[in-house]
PLY file of the C-alpha trace (Angstrom):
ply
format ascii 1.0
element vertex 451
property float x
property float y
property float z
element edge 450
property int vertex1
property int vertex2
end_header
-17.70 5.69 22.55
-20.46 4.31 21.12
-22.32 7.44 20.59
-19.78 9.26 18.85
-20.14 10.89 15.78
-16.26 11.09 14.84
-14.72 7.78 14.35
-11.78 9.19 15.64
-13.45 9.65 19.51
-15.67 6.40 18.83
-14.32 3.07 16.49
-10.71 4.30 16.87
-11.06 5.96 19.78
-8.25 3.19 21.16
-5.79 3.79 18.16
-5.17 7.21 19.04
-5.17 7.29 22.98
-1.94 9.14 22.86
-3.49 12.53 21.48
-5.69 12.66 23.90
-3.18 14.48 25.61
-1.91 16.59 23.30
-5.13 17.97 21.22
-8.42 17.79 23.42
-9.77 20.49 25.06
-8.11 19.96 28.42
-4.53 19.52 26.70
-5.26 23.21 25.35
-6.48 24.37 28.78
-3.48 22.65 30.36
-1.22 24.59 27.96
-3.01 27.87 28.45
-2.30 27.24 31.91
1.09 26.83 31.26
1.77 29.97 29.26
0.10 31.63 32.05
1.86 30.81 34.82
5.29 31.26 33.31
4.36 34.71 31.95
3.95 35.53 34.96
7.01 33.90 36.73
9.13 35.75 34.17
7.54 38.52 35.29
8.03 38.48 38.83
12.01 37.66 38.11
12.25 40.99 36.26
14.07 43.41 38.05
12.74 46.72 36.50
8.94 45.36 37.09
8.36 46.59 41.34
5.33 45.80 41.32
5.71 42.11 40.17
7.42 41.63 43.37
10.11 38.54 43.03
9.13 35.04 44.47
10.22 33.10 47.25
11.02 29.41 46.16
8.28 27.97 47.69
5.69 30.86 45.67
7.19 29.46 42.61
6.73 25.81 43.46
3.06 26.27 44.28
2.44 28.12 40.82
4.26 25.46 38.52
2.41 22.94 40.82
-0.72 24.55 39.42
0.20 23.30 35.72
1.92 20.11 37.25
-1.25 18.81 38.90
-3.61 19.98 36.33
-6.10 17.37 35.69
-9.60 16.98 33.33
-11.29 17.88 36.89
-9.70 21.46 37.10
-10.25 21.67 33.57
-13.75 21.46 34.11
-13.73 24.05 36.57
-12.53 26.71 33.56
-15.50 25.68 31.21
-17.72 26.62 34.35
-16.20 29.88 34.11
-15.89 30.35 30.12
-19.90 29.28 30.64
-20.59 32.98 32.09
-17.68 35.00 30.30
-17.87 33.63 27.27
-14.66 33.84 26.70
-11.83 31.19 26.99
-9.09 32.81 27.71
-10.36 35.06 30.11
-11.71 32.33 31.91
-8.23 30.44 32.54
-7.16 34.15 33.89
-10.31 34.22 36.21
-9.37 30.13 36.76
-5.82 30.83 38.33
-7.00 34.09 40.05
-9.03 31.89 42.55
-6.19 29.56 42.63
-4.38 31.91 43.84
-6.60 33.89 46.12
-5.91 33.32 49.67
-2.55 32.79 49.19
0.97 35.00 49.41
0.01 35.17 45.99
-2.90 37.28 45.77
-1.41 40.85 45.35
-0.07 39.54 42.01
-3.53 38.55 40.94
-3.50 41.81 38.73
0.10 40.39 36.88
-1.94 37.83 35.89
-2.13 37.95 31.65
-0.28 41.42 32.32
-0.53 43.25 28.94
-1.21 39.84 26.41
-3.69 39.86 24.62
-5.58 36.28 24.32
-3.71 35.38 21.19
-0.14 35.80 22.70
-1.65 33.10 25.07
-3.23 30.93 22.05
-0.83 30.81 19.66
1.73 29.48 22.00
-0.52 26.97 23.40
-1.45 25.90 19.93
2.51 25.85 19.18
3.23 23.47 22.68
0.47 21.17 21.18
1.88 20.61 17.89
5.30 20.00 20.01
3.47 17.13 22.07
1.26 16.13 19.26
4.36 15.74 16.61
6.17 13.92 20.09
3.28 11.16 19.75
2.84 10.76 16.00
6.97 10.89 14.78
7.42 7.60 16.93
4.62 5.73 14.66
6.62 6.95 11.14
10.12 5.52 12.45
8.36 2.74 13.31
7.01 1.99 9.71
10.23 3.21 8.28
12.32 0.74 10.68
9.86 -2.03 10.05
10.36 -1.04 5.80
13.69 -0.79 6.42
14.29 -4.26 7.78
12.12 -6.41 5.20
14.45 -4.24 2.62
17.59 -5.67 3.99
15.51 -9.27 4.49
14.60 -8.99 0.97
17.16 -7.40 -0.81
18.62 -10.29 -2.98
14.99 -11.67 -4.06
14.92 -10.55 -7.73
11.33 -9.60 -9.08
9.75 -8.11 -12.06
9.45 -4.72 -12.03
6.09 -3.00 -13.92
6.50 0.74 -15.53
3.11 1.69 -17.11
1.85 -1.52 -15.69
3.87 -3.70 -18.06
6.85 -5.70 -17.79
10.05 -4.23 -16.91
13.67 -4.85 -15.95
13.78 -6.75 -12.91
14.61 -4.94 -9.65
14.54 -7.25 -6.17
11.65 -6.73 -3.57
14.24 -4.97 -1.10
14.91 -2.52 -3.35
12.11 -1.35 -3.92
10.86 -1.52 -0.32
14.87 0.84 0.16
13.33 3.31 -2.00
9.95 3.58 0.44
12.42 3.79 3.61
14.51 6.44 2.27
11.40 8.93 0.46
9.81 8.45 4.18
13.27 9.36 5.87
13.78 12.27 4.03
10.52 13.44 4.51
10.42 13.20 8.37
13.38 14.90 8.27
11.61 17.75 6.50
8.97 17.84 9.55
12.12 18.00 12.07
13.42 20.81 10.36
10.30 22.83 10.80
10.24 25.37 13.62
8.13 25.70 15.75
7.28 29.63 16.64
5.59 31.63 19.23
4.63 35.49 20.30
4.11 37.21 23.13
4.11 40.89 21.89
0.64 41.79 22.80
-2.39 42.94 20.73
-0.92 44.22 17.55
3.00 42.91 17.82
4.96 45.63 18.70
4.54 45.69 22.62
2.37 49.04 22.87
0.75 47.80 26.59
4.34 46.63 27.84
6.32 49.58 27.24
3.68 52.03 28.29
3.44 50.36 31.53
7.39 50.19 32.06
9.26 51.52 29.03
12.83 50.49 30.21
11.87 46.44 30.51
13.48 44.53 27.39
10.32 43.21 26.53
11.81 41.18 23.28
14.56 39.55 25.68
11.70 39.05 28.48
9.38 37.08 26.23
12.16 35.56 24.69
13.16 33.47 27.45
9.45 32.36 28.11
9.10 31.39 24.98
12.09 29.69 24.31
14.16 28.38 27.54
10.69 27.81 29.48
8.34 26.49 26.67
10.67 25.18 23.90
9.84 27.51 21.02
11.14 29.59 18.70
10.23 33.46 18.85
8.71 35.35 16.21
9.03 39.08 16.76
7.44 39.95 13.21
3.66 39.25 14.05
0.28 40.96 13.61
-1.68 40.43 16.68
-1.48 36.73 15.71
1.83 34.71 14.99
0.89 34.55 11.50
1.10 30.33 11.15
3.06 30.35 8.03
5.08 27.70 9.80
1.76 25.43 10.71
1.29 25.21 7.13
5.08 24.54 6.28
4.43 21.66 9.27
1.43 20.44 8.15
2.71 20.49 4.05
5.42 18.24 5.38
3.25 15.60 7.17
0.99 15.71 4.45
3.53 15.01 1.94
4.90 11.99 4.73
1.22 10.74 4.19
1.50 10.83 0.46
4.65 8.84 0.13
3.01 6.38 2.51
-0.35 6.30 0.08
1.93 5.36 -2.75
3.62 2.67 -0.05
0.03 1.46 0.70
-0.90 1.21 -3.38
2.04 -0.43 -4.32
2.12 -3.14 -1.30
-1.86 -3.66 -2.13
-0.52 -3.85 -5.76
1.70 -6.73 -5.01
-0.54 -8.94 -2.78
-3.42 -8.80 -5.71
-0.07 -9.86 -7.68
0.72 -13.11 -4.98
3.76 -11.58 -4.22
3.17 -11.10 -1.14
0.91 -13.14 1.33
-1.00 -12.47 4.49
-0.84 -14.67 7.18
-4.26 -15.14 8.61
-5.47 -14.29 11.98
-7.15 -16.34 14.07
-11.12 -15.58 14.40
-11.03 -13.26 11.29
-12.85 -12.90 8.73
-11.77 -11.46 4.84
-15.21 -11.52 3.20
-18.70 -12.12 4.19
-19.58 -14.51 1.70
-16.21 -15.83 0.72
-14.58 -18.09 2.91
-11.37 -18.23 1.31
-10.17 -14.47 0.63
-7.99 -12.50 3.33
-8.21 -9.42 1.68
-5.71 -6.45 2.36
-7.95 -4.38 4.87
-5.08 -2.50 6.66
-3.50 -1.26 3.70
-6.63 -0.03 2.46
-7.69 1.35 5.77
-4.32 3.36 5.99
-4.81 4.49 2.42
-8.76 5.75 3.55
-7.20 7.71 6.66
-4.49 9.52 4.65
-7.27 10.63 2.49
-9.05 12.05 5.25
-5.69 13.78 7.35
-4.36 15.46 4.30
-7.73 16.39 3.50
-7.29 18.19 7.00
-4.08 19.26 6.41
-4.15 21.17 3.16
-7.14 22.60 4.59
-5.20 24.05 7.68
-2.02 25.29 5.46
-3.78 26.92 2.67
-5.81 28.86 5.17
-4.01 29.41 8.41
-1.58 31.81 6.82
-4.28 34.02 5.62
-5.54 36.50 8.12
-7.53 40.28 7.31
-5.30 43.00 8.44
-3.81 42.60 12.07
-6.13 39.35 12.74
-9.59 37.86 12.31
-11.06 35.11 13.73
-11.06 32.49 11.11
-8.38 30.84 12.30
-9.33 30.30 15.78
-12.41 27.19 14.92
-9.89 25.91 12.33
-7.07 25.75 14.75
-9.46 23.70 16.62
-8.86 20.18 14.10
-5.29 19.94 14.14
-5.65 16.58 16.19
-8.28 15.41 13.93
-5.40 15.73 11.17
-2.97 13.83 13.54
-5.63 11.64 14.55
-6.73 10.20 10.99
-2.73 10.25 10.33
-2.07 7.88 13.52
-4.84 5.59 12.31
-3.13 5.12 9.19
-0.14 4.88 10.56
-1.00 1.91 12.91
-3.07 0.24 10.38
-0.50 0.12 7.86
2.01 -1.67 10.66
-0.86 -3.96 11.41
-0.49 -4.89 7.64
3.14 -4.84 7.66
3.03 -7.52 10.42
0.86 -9.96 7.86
3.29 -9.68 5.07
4.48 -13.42 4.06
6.96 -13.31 0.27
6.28 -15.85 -2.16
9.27 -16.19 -3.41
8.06 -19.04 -6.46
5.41 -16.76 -7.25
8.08 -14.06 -8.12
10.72 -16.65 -9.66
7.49 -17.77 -12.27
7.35 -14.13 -12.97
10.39 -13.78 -14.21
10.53 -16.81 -16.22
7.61 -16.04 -17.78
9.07 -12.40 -18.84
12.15 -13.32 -20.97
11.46 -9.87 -23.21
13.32 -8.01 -20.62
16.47 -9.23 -22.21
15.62 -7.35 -24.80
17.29 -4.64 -22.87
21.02 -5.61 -21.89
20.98 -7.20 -25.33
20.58 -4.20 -27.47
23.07 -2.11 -25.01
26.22 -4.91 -25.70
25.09 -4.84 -29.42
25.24 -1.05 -29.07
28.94 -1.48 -27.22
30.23 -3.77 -30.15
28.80 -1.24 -32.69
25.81 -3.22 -34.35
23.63 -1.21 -36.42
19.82 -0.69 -35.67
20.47 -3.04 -32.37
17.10 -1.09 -30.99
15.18 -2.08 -33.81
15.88 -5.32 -34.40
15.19 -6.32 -30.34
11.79 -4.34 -31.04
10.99 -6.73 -34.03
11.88 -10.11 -32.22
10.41 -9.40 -28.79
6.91 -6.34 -29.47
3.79 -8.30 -29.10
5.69 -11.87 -29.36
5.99 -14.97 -27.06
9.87 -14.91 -26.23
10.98 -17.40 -23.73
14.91 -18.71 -23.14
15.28 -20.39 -26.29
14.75 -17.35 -28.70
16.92 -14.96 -26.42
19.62 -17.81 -26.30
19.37 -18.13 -30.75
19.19 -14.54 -31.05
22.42 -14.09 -28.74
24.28 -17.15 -30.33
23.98 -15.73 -33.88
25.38 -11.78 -32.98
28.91 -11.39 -34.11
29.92 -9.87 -30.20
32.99 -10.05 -27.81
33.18 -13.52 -26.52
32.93 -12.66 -23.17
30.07 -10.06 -23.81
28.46 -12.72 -25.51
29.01 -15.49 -22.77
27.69 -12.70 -20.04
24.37 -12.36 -22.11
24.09 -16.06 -22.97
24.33 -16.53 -18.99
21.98 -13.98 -17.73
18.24 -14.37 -16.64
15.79 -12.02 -15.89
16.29 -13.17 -12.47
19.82 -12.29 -12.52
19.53 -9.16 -14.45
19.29 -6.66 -11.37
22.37 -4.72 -11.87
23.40 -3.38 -8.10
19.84 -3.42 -6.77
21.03 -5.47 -3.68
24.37 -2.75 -2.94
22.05 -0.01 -2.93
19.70 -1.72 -0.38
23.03 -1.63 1.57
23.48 2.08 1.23
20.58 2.26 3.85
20.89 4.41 6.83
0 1
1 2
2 3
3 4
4 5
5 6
6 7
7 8
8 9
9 10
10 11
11 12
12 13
13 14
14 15
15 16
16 17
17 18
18 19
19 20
20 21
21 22
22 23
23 24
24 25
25 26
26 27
27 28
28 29
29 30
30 31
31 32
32 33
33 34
34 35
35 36
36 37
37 38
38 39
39 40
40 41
41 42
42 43
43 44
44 45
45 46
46 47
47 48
48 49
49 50
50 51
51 52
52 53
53 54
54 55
55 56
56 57
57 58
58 59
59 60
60 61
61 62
62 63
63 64
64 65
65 66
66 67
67 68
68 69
69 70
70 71
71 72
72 73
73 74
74 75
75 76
76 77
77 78
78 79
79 80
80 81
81 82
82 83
83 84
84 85
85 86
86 87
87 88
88 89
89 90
90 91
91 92
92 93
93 94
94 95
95 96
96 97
97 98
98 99
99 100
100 101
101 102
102 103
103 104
104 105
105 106
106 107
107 108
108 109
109 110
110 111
111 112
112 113
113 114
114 115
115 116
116 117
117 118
118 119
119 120
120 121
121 122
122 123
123 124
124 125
125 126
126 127
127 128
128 129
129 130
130 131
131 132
132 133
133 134
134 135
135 136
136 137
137 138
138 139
139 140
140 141
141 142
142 143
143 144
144 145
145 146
146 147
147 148
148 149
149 150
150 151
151 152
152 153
153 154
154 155
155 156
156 157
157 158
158 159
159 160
160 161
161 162
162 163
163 164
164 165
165 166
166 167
167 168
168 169
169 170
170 171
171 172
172 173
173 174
174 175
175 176
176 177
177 178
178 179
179 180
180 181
181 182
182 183
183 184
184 185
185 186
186 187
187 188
188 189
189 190
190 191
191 192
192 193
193 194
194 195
195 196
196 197
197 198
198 199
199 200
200 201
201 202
202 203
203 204
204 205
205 206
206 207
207 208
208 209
209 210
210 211
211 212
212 213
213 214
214 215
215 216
216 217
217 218
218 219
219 220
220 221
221 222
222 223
223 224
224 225
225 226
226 227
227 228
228 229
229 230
230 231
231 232
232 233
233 234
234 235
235 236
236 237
237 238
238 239
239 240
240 241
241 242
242 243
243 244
244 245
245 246
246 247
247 248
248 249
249 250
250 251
251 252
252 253
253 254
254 255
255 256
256 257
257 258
258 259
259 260
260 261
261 262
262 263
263 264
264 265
265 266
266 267
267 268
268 269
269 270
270 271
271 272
272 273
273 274
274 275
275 276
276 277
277 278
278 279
279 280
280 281
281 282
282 283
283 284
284 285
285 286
286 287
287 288
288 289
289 290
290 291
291 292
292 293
293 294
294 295
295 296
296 297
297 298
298 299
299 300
300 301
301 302
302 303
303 304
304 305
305 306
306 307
307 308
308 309
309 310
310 311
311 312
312 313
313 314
314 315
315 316
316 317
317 318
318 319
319 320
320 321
321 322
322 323
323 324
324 325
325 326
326 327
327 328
328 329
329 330
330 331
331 332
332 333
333 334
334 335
335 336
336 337
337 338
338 339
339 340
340 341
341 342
342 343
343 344
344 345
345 346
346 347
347 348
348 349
349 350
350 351
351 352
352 353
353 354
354 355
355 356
356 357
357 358
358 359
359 360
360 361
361 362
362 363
363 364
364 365
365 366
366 367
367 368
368 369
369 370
370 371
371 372
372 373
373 374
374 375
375 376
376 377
377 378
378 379
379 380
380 381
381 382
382 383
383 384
384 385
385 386
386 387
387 388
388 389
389 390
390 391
391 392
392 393
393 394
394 395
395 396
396 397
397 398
398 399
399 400
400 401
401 402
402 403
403 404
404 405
405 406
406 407
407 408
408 409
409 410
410 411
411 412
412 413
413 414
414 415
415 416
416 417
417 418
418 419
419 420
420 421
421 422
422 423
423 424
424 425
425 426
426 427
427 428
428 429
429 430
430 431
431 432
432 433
433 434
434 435
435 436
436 437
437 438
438 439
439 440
440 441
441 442
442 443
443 444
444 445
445 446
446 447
447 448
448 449
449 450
């Protein structure tokens, strides 16, 4: 939308269409819906609760029918509502009493958000859009880490030089460095998998004080239990203030934010080796790298990914450094903050889909590479000095320091230098073969060693 003042809802608006559903305001109505309507269901199947008379089969359908067909246009109707209470929750409660009204229904009206207080209904809704919300973004990260993944496998026998402090190293090959991207990102979604996701439902304080004074004998901690776990897909946490305390939002939202960092370094270094002709783009038809220079295709997505990141971790540290902290049995701090975890998701999707978009451009230049090497013959300096070590040549360190620090060596002085070292013939033959394109130890096996 044009008028937007988020680029999230307005340039990118069509980047992130799939957490529309999981973080706007309806999803969270929809959700509160939800929680609603099987708290009460649960209720009306316990035995020891009269009064929450049991449903016929066709009373059931018609509530779960209520969060089935719930649509932007009933979610509309609640912010009517919340527009005189002035309250949110109450207003989905008021919401599904008219639904309800009229109907067999309507002598349960009162069972309605029996003895929760709005937080049991919250934090669970919050909890079933972080389920949807991680649903939608996980896809995009196997999706870079396939796409890495492959081009490491693709690549994994191209030797190039590698760069510690920025200056020539020994040479690793392009797959395996991509292998080491695939694998950091691997292990870090499956840090975000592990992470629970957990839910109350034990009323204003945590300890069930409304339930058990209205029916003492009811196993409230089984009851909720099953709503929050077999019907909603949570985890419950008994040991809660009046709020579920979020200690695992910020364990969640560490995790993604740490996904997003080894992805930033992914960005840098891929950005790195296009300004190094490593790597090409191919161009796209129609567009433009530079204003005023015709020729450049410059490497927008990466740079746009790296931008986003910024932004969702930004977000993210935000959320876990101060979700967890809460005066006494709650305040309300947490309830506006709450309110961005999409924006966190949303700046992380961009990234996500921009860096793919890059991905996609990504041509080698596999001569540009090979002059590379050739033009770095110091790096023999290395597997030279470890044979002279093996044959037991003093100072072998120090005399590879004075023939190759701050000189021109090409193939010629390696090749003297080797010729005149009293060494095992065949150590000596190995050296006097080796290249720095050859000199990549098992960089291709453990590209192979990829899951």
């Amino acid at each position: 939308m044009i008028t937007a003042i988020s680029p999230i809802d307005g340039r990118y608006a069509s980047k992130v269409t799939e957490l529309t559903e999981c973080f706007s305001e309806y999803a969270l109505l929809k959700n509160r819906v939800k929680v609603e309507v099987m708290w009460l269901i649960a209720l009306c199947a316990e035995e020891q609760i009269a009064e929450c008379r049991t449903l016929t089969a066709e009373e059931e359908q018609t509530l779960r029918q209520i969060v089935a067909n719930f649509t932007p246009a009933e979610a509309e109707k609640i912010k009517k509502i919340e527009a005189v209470t002035n309250h949110d929750v109450k207003a989905v409660e008021y919401y599904l009493k008219e639904q309800i009204e009229g109907t067999s229904l309507e002598d349960l009206s009162e069972f309605i958000h029996f003895a929760c207080t709005s937080e049991d209904i919250n934090n669970l809704s919050h909890a079933l859009m972080l389920k949807d919300g991680l649903a939608a973004l996980c896809p995009n990260q196997q999706e870079i880490i396939a796409f890495i993944s492959k081009l490491a496998k693709e690549f994994k026998d191209v030797p190039m030089l590698s760069r510690t402090h920025g200056q020539t190293a020994s040479p690793s090959t392009i797959g395996k460095e991509l292998a080491v991207f695939a694998a950091r990102l691997q292990k870090q979604s499956e840090k975000i998998a592990d992470v629970e996701l957990l839910g109350k439902l034990n009323g204003a304080v945590g300890h069930f004080n409304a339930h058990m004074s209205a029916y003492p004998e009811v196993d409230w901690v089984a009851l909720t239990k099953g709503v929050i776990e077999n019907e909603l897909g949570l985890k419950q946490n008994l040991f809660t203030t009046q709020i579920e305390p979020h200690d695992y939002m910020a364990e969640l939202f560490d995790a993604i934010a740490r996904w997003n960092t080894v992805l930033n370094d992914f960005n840098r270094d891929i950005w790195t080796y296009i300004s190094m002709a490593y790597f090409g783009q191919k161009t796209v038809k129609g567009e433009i790298g530079s204003s005023t220079m015709p020729h450049k295709v410059n490497p927008i997505d990466f740079e746009n990914s790296e931008g986003n990141i910024g932004l969702a971790n930004a977000i993210f540290n935000h959320l876990s450094a101060k979700l967890p902290i809460s005066r006494l049995q709650r305040d309300l701090t947490d309830s506006t903050v709450l309110r961005n975890m999409g924006v966190g998701f949303g700046y992380s999707m961009i990234a996500y889909k921009s860096t793919l978009k890059g991905l996609g451009k990504l041509k080698l230049n596999e001569q540009n590479l090979a002059d590379d090497l050739d033009n770095a013959w110091e790096v023999m300096a290395e597997p030279i000095q470890t044979v002279m070590r093996k044959a037991g040549i003093e100072k072998p360190y120090e005399k590879l320091k004075e023939l190759t620090r701050g000189q021109k060596i090409d193939q010629a002085t390696i090749k003297e230098f080797v010729e005149e070292l009293e060494l095992d013939e065949a150590d000596k033959q190995r050296l006097l073969e080796m290249t720095p394109g050859s000199y990549i130890g098992i960089a291709s096996k453990i590209v192979d060693l990829l899951d």
